[in-house]
C-alpha positions in Angstrom: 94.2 101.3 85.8 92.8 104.3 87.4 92.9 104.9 90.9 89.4 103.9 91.7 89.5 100.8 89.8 92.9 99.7 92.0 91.3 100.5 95.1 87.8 98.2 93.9 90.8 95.3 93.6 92.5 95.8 96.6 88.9 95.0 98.4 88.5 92.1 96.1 91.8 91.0 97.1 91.9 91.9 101.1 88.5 90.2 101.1 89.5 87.1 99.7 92.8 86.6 101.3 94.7 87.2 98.1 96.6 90.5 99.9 97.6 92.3 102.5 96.5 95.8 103.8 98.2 97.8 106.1 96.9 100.7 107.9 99.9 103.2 108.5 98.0 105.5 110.8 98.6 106.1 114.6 97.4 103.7 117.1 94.6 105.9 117.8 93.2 106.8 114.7 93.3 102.5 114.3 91.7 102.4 117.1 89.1 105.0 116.5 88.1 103.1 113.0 89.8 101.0 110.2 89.3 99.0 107.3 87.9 95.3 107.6 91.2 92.8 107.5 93.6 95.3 107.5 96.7 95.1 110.3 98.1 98.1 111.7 101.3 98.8 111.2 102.2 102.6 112.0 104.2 104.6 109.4 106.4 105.8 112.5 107.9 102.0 112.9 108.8 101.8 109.0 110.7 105.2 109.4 112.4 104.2 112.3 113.8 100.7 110.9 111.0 98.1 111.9 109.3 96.3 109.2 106.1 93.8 109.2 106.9 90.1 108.8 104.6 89.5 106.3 105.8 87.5 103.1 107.6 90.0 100.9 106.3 89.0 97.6 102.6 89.1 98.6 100.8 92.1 97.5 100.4 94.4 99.9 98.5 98.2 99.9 99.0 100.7 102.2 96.4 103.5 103.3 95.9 106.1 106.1 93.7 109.3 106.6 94.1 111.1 103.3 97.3 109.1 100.9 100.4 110.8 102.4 101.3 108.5 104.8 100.0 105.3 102.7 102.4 106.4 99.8 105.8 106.9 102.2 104.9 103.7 103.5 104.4 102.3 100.3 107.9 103.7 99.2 109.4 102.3 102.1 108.1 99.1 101.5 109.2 98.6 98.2 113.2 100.1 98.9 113.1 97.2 101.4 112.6 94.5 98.9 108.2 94.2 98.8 107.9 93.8 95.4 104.3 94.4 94.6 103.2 97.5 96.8 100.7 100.4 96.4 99.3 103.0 98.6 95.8 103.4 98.2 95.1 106.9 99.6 92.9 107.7 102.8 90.4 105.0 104.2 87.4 107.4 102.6 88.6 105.9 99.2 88.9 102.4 100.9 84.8 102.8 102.1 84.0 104.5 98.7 85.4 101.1 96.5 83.1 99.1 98.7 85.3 98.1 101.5 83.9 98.1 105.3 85.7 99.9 108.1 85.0 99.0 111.9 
């Protein structure tokens, strides 16, 4: 699957409530824009320890402003027992597979 074509089924999937996105930026870049049903969960907690409550076996993606962030978190994630995790790069490639941002 090419990277495109994972990023067009992590909309899918956020959209219907099959997944979980994260965004991993800082509070103010969430708060200056983000993707539609993601939560924000800032790379800085998962470095320091803290890690979301969601359901570990849910799939879950990962972005921020251009894929570094999104794939430490993404490593993170999955050393802590997530078992279907992928980092989808920077919110541009999150808009350009058709999601929204607010």
């Amino acid at each position: 699957m090419s990277d495109s074509e994972l990023v067009q089924q992590a909309v899918e999937e956020v959209q219907n409530g099959l997944a979980v996105l994260f965004d991993v930026r800082t509070e103010d870049e969430w708060v200056a824009e983000h993707a539609v049903g993601a939560q924000h969960f800032d790379v800085g907690r998962l470095m320091e320890g803290e890690l979301p409550s969601t359901p570990r076996d849910i799939r879950t993606y990962t972005y921020c402003a251009s894929g570094g962030r999104a794939f430490e978190a993404a490593e993170i994630l999955r050393s802590n027992g997530w078992t279907t995790v992928d980092s989808l790069g920077g919110l541009s490639d999150w808009v350009e597979a058709g999601g929204e941002k607010e």
